[in-house]
C-alpha positions in Angstrom: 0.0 0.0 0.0 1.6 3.6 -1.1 1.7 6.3 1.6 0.8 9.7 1.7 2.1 12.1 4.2 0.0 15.0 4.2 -0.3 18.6 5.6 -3.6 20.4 6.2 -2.7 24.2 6.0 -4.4 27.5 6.6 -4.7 30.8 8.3 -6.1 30.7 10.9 -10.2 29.8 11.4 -10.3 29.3 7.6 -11.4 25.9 8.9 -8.7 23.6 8.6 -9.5 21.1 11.8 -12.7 21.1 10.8 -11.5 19.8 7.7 -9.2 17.3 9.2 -12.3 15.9 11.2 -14.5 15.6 7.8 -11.5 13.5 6.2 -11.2 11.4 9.1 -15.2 10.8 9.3 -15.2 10.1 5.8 -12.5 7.9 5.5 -14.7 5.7 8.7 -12.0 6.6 11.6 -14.3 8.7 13.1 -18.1 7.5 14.0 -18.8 11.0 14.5 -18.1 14.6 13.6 -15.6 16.5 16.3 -16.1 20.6 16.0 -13.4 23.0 17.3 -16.6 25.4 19.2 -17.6 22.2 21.2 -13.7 20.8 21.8 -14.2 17.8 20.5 -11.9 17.5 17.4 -9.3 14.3 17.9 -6.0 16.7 16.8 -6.9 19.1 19.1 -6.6 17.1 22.1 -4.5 19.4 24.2 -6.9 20.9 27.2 -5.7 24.3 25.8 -6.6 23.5 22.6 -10.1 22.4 23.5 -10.6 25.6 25.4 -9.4 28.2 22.9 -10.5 26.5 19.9 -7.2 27.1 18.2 -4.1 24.3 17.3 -1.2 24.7 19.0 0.9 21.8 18.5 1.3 19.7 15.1 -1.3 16.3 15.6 -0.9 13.6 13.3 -4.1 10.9 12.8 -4.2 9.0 9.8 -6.4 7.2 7.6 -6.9 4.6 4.2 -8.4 6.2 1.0 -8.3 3.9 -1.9 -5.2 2.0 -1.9 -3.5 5.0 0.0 -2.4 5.0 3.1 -2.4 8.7 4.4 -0.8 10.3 7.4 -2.7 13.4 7.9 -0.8 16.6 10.2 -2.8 19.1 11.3 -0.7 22.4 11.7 -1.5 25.7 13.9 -3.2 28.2 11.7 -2.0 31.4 14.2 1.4 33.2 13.4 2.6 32.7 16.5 2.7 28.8 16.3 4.4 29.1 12.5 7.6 27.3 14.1 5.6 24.4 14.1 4.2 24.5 10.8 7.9 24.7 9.3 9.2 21.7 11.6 5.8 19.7 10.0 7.1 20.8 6.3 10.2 19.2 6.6 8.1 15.5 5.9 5.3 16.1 3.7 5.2 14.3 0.8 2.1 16.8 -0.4 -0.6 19.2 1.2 -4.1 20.8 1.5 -3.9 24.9 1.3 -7.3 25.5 3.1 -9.0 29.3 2.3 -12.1 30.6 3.4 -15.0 30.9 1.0 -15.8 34.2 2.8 -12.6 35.8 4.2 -10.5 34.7 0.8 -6.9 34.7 0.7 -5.3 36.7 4.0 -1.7 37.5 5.1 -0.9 34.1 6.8 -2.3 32.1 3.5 0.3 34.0 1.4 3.0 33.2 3.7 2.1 29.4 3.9 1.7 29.3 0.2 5.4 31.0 -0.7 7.0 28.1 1.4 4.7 25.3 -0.2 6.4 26.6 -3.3 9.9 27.3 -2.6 10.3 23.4 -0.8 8.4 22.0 -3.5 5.8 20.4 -1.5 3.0 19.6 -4.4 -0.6 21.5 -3.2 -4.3 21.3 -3.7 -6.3 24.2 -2.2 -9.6 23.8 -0.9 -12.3 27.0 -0.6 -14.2 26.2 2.9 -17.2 27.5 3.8 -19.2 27.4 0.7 -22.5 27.1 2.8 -21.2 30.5 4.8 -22.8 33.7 3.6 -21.3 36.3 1.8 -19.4 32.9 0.1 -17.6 33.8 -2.8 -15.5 31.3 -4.5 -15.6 32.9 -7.7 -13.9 35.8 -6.5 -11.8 34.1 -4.0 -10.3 31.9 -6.9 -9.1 34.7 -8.5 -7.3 35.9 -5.8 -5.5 32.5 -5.3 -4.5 33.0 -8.7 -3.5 36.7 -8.6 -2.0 36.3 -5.0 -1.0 32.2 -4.8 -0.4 30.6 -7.8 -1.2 31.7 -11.4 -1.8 28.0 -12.7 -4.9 27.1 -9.9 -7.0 25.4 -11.3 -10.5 25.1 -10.9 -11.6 21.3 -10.7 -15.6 22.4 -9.8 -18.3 24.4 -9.7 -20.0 25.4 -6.5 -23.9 25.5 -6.1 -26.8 27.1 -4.1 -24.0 29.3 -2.1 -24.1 30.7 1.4 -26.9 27.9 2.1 -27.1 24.7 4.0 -27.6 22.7 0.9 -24.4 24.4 -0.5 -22.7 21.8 -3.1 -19.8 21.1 -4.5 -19.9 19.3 -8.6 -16.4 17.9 -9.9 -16.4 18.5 -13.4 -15.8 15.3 -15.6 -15.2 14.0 -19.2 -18.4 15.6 -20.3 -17.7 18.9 -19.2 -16.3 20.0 -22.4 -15.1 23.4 -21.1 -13.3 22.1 -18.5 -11.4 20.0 -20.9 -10.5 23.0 -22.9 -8.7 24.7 -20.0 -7.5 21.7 -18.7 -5.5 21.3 -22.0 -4.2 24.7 -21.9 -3.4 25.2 -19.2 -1.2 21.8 -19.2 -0.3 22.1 -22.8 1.1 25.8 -21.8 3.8 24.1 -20.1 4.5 20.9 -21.7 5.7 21.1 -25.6 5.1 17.5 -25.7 1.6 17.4 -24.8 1.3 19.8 -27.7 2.6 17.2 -29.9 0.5 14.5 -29.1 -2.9 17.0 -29.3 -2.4 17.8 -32.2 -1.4 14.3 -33.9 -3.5 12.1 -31.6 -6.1 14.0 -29.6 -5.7 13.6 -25.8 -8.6 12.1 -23.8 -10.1 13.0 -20.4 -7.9 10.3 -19.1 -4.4 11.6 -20.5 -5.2 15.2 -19.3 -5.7 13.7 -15.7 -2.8 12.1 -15.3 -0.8 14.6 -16.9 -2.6 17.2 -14.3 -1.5 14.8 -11.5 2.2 14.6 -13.1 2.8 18.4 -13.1 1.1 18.4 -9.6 3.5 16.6 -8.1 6.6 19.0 -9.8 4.5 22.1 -8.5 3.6 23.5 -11.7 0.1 23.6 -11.9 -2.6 24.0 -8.2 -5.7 22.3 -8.8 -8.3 23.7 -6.6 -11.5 22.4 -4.8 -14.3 23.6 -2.6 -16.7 22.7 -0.5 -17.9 23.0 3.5 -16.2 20.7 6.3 -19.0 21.6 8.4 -21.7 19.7 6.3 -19.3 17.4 4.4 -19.6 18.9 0.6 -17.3 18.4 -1.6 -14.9 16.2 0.6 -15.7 13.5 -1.5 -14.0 14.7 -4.7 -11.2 15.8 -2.3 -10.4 12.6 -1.0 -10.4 11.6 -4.8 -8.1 14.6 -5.2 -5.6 13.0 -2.7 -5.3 9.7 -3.9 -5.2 10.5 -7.6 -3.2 13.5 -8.1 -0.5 13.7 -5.0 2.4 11.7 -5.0 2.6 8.9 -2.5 6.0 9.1 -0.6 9.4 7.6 -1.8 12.2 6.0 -0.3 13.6 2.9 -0.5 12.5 0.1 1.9 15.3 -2.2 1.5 17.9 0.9 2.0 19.7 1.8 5.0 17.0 3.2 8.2 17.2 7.3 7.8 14.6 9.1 9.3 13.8 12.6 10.4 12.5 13.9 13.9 9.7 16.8 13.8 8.0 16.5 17.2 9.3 16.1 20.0 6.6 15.8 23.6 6.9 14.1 27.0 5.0 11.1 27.9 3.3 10.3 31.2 6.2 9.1 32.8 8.1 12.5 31.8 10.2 10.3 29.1 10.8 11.8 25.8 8.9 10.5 22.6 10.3 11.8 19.3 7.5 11.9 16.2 9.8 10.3 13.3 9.1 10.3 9.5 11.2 7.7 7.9 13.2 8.5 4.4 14.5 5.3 3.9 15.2 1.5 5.7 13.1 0.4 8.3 13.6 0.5 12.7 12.7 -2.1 14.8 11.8 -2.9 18.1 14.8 -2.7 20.6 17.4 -1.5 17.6 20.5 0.3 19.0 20.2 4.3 16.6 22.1 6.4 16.1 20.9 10.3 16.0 22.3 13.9 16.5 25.6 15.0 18.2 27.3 11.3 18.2 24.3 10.0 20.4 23.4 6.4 20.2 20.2 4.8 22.3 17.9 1.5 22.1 14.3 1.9 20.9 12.2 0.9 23.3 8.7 1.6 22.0 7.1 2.3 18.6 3.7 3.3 17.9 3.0 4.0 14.5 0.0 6.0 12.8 -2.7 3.5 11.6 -6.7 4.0 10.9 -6.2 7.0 13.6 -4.3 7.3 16.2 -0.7 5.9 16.8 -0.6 1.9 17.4 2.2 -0.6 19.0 4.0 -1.9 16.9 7.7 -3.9 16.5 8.4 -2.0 13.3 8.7 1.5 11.2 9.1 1.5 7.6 10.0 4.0 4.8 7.2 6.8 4.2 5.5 6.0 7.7 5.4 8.2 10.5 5.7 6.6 14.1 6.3 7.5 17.7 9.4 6.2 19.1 10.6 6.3 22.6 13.9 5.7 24.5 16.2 8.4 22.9 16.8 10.3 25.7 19.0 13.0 24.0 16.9 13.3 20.7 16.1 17.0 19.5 14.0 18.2 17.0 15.5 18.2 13.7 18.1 15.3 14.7 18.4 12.9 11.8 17.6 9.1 12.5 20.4 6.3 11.5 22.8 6.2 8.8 22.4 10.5 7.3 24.6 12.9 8.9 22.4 16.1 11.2 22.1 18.6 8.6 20.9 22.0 9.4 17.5 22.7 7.5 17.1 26.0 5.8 14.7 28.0 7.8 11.2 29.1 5.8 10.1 31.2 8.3 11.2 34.3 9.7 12.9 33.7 13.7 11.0 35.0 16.5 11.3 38.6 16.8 10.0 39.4 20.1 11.5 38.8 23.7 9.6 39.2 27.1 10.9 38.2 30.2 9.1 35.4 32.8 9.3 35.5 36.5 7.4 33.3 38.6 4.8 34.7 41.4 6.4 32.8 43.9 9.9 33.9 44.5 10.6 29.8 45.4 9.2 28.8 42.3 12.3 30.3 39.9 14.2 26.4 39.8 10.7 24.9 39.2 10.6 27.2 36.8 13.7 26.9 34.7 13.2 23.4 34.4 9.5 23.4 32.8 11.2 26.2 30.4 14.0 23.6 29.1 11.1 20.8 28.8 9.0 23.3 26.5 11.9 24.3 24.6 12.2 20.6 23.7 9.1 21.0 22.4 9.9 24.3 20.3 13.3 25.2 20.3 12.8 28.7 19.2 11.5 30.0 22.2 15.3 30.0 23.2 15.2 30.4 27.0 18.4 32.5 28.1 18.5 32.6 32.1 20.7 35.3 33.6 22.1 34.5 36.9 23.6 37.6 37.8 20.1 39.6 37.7 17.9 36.1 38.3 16.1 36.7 35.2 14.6 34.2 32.4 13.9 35.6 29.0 12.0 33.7 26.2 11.9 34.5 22.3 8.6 34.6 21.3 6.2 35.3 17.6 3.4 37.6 19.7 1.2 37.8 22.1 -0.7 34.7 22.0 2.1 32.9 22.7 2.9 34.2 25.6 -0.1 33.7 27.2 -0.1 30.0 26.0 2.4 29.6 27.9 2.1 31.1 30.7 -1.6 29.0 30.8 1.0 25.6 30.1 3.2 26.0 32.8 0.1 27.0 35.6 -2.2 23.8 33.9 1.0 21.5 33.2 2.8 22.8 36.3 1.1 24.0 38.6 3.7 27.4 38.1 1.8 31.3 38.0 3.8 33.4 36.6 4.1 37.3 35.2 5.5 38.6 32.2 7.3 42.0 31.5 6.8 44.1 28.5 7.8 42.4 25.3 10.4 43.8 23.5 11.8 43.2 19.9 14.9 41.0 19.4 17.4 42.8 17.3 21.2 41.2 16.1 24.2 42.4 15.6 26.2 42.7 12.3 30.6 42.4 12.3 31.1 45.9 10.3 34.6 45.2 9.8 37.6 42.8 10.4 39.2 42.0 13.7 42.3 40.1 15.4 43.3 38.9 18.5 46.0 37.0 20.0 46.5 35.1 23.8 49.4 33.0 23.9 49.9 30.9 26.9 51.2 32.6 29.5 50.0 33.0 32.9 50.6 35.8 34.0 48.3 37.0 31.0 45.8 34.2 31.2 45.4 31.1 34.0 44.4 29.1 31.3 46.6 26.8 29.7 45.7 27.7 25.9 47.4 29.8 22.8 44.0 31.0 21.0 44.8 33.7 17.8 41.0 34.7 16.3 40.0 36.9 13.4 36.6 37.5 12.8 35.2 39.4 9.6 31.7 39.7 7.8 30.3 37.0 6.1 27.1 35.6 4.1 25.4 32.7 5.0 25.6 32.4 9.4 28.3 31.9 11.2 31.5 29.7 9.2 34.5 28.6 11.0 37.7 28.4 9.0 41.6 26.8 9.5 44.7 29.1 9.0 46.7 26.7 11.1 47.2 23.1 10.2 44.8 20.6 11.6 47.6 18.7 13.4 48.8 21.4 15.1 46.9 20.6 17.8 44.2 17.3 18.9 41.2 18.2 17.6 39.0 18.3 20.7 40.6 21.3 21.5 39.5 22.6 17.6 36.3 21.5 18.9 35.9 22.9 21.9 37.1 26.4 20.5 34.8 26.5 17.6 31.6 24.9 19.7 32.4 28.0 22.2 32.6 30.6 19.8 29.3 29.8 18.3 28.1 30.0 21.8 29.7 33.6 22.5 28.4 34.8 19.5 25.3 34.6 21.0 25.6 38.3 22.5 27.9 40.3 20.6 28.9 43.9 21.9 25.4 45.3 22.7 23.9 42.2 23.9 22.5 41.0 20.6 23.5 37.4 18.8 26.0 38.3 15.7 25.0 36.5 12.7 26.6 36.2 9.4 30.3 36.3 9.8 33.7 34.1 9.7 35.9 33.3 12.6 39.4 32.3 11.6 42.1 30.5 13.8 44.9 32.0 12.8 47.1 30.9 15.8 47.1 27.8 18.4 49.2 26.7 21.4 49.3 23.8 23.7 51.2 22.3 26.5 51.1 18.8 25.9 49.8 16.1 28.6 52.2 16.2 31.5 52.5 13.2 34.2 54.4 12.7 37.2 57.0 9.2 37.7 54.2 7.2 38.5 52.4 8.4 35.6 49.7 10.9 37.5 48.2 13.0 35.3 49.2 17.0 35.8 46.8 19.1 34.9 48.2 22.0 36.3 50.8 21.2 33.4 48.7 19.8 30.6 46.2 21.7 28.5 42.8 20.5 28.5 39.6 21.4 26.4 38.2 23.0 29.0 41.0 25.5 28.7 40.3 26.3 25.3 36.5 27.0 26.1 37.0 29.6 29.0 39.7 31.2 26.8 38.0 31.2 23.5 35.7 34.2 24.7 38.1 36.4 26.0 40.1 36.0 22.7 37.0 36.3 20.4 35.6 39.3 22.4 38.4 41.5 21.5 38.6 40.6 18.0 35.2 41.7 18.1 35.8 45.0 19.7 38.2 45.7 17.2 35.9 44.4 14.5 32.9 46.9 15.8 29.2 45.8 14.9 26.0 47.3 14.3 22.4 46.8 15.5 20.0 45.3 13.2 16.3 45.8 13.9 13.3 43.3 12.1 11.7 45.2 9.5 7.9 44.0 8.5 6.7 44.4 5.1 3.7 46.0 5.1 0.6 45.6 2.5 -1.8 48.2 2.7 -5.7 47.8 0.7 -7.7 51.7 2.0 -10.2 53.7 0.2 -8.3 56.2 -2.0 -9.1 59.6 0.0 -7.5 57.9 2.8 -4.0 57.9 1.4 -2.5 60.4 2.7 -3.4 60.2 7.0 -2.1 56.9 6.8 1.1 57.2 4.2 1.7 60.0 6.9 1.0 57.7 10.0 3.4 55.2 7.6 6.0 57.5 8.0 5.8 58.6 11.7 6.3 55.0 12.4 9.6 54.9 11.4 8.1 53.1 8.4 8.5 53.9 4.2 6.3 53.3 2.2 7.5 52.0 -1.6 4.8 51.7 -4.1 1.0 52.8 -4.1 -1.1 52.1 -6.6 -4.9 53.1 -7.6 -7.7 50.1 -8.5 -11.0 52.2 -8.7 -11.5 54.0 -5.5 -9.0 51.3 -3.6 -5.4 52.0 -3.3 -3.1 49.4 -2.6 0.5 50.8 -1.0 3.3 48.8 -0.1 5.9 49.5 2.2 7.9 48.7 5.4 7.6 49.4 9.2 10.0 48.1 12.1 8.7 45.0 13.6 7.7 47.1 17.2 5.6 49.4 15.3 3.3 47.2 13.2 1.3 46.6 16.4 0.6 50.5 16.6 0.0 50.7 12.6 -2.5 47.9 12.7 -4.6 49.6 16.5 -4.6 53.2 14.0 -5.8 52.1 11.0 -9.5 51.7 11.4 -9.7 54.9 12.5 -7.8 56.6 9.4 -9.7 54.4 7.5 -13.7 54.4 8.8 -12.7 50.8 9.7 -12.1 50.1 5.7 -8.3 49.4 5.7 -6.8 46.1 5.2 -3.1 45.4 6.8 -1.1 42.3 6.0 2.7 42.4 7.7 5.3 39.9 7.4 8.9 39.9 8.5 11.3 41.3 5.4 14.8 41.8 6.8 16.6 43.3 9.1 17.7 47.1 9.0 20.3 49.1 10.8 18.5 51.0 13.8 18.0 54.5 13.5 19.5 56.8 16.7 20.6 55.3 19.6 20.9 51.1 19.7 19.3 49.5 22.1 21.5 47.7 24.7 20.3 43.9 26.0 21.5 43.3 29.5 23.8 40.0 29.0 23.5 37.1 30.4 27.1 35.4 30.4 30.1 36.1 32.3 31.0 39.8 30.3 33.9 38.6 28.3 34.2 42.1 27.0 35.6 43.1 31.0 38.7 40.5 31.5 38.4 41.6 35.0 34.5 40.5 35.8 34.4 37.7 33.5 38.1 36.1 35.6 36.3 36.5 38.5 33.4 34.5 37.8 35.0 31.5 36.1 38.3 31.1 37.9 37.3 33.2 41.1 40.3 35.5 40.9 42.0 37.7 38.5 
């Protein structure tokens, strides 16, 4: 049986778990219906979830259509959950773009839509909602193919709108006008199919599976409709699934290589990683290998069948499974015999940062910990603790974030706690080139390492580069000096992490291992790693210094849709924002301006608008880039021992200077 790993995508309330529930119920996992008002959807089983009627976490169930097997995700819709949406991309074979029949394509669907594209994930989009009124498919198909994709195509026509009875007709071999489209649409980007229309004639059957062929390359976006709430149209889409997405691939004889996109705690508190297998098969009590040089025994596997996860002994290529007994596994650590590769990020990073204390002064360990377990769960919330000021800080995408988890850790953890004002995370960019030297010598240093470090802008993260040979010294001590750098580069000279640049050792010293007669080990006379990593900072620091960097504030682009004797108030309110605007342009008495505002301000924008507007104005932001900060930089407090004073940061590591 072929599998299909599937992603059901969507702003938010466009109706996607609604959707999911349909599929399920159709497919006969479900006996009945779940809605999201009534908190009785199976994805949304988190007590959160129930309550605020939104997806938070990535849920997986799974179902048979046809001779398919398909692994359905549910995804958040909110922006402020998007990092699991991109962790969920990374194992889709295909997925379901859903937009709303009434609302129409919105800022969020755009977003989802431009990452869909760029991975090559092939995409059906369904239009929700059709019994909804003010339903306008018509209208909202010619903004998927103005705004999403200009080759959607439509695969039916929708009937008695805005109404209960709302339906949902695929069009078929008799629909002669359908075939006409059909065929140039597909023949506008296949000379081949040209070829054989004019010497042969193509049938209804040839154009299908030629729509399904450049489906699965992304060229074309065939596009359904229908309601999840009453169950039109799902039919065709479940015909949609089986017959024009691509089932996954990967060989099941080849070595196991799998992928690891969830990661949650199970009753006991042990870890159980959500695994989509690329290739090869795990079993039962196998000894894998995964991340950093980590190695553990599978000790339980439950893999996605008719629903919800089952036991079972085994997980093969294309299926998705729970697994348990890797202690150490992360999110985004690679499964058996494929080296941990850093996955290019389609989503902006989080730029916003608020800092957590709890209500009870006691509570601050307690605390900490649940922070680590959630940042298991999503990395990017990035908990920095500062002991000198007792202070945790989290990275967050907005406001609804924060409070879910602050309501986690009180339901989950019985912890209340307060938040300060969030603030936006800038970074810092190197602005020039910058050396420094430490040789060993103690009077200097107490630590028993020669570091030389240049650092200097570069594209494309952080890159570590050799200007001494590789035997020059053992190579945990290479290591340990370029796993610490990445580390101090975390807060650069204003407080900021520094991104895009090269560090260079351009000098290294040792003392070799030193023993007494009886062959004690000295370390008062031998070098260690751990020299190297409490020396790297202080060296790096100053070649930073020298360097000199800049402070880089997010930058939203903004998308503005107002009546045209509007313009001006809010081009002017634009401006006093910080923002500029770049384009505007007149359709009728609607303008449409594009343009850019720091991040921090988009809030305000968005609070003024209906008011410049009579309530008429549209705003869609996304993160752009970053942008040098105009006046003063902020400072962030650090966190870390102040390499940047020798004095301060001696005193905290080796208790004397």
């Amino acid at each position: 049986m072929r599998t299909l790993n599937l992603g059901i995508l969507a702003h938010v309330d466009a109706g996607k778990t609604s959707l999911t529930e349909r599929l399920l119920f159709a497919a006969g996992v479900l006996e009945t219906v779940g809605r999201v008002d009534d908190g009785s959807t199976l994805t949304d089983s988190l007590a959160l979830e129930r309550q605020r009627g939104i997806t938070i976490k990535s849920a997986v169930a799974s179902f048979v259509a046809a001779d398919v097997a398909i692994n359905l995700i549910d995804t958040p819709g909110h922006p402020d959950f998007i990092a699991e949406v991109e962790r969920a991309l990374a194992v889709l074979d295909g997925a379901v773009l859903v937009v709303s029949a009434v609302e129409g394509v919105q800022a969020q669907t755009r977003i989802l839509m431009r990452a869909l594209r760029r991975l090559g994930i092939p995409t059906l989009i369904f239009i929700n909602k059709i019994d909804r009124t003010g339903a306008d498919p018509e209208t909202v198909l010619r903004d998927i193919r103005a705004k999403l994709h200009p080759a959607a195509i439509a695969m039916g026509a929708a009937e008695e709108l805005g109404t209960s009875a709302a339906s949902w007709r695929p069009y078929g071999a008799g629909d002669a006008a359908f075939g006409t489209e059909l065929l140039d649409q597909l023949a506008s980007n296949d000379d081949v199919l040209v070829g054989a229309y004019v010497h042969h004639g193509l049938g209804h059957d040839r154009l299908v599976r030629e729509l399904a062929a450049q489906t699965a390359r992304g060229v074309v976006c065939p596009v359904f409709a229908g309601s999840a709430i009453t169950g039109a149209g799902i039919e065709a889409l479940m015909a949609g699934l089986t017959g024009l997405l691509p089932a996954a691939t990967g060989r099941p004889d080849g070595p196991s290589s799998g992928v690891v996109f969830k990661v949650e705690r199970g009753p006991g508190g042990e870890k159980v990683a959500y695994v989509r297998m690329r290739t090869g098969a795990i079993r039962l009590r196998d000894r894998v290998r995964f991340g950093a040089g980590h190695a553990a025994k599978v000790t339980a596997i439950s893999v996605f069948t008719r629903g919800a996860a089952e036991a079972g002994d085994t997980v093969r290529a294309g299926q998705i499974a729970r697994l348990s007994g890797l202690a150490q596994i992360q999110i985004g650590d690679t499964l058996g015999s494929a080296p941990r590769t850093a996955a290019a990020p389609q989503f902006a990073p989080p730029t916003l940062e608020t800092v957590i204390a709890p209500r009870r002064p006691g509570d601050r360990g307690a605390l900490h910990a649940a922070l680590v377990q959630l940042a298991e769960q999503d990395p990017l919330i990035n908990v920095r603790r500062d002991d000198e000021r007792q202070e945790l800080s989290l990275s967050l995408y907005g406001e609804v974030q924060k409070e879910v988890i602050q309501a986690t850790l009180a339901g989950d953890y019985g912890l209340e706690v307060s938040f300060r004002e969030t603030t936006t995370v800038c970074v810092e960019e190197v602005v020039g080139a910058g050396e420094a030297v430490m040789p060993i010598d103690q009077e200097v240093s107490p630590f028993l390492a020669g570091i030389g470090l240049r650092i200097e802008p570069a594209d494309g993260g952080i890159s570590f580069r050799l200007e001494v040979e590789l035997g020059a010294m053992p190579f945990a001590f290479f290591k340990a000096v370029e796993e610490t750098a990445r580390t101090t580069l975390g807060q650069g000279l204003s407080g900021w992490a520094v991104n895009d640049c090269a560090v260079t050792i351009t000098y290294c010293d040792y003392w070799a291992r030193q023993s007494h007669a009886h062959a004690t080990f000295d370390k008062s006379m031998s070098s260690t790693a751990g020299d190297f990593r409490l020396q790297t900072p202080l060296v790096l620091m100053a070649a930073l210094r020298q360097a000199g960097t800049r402070v880089l504030e997010p930058m939203h682009r903004i998308r503005l849709e107002l009546p045209g004797d509007t313009l001006r108030p809010v081009l002017a309110s634009v401006s006093r924002l910080g923002g500029v605007p770049y384009s505007s342009t007149a359709n009728g008495p609607v303008y449409h301006v594009d343009g850019e505002v720091p991040a921090a301000r988009v809030h305000e924008l968005r609070q003024h608008l209906p008011g410049l507007t009579r309530g008429e104005g549209v705003l869609e932001s996304e993160f752009h880039r970053y942008a040098p900060v105009r006046g003063t930089p902020p400072i962030r407090p650090r966190s870390d021992h102040n390499p940047l004073d020798r004095k301060e940061y001696l005193l905290h590591v080796v208790r004397r200077v």
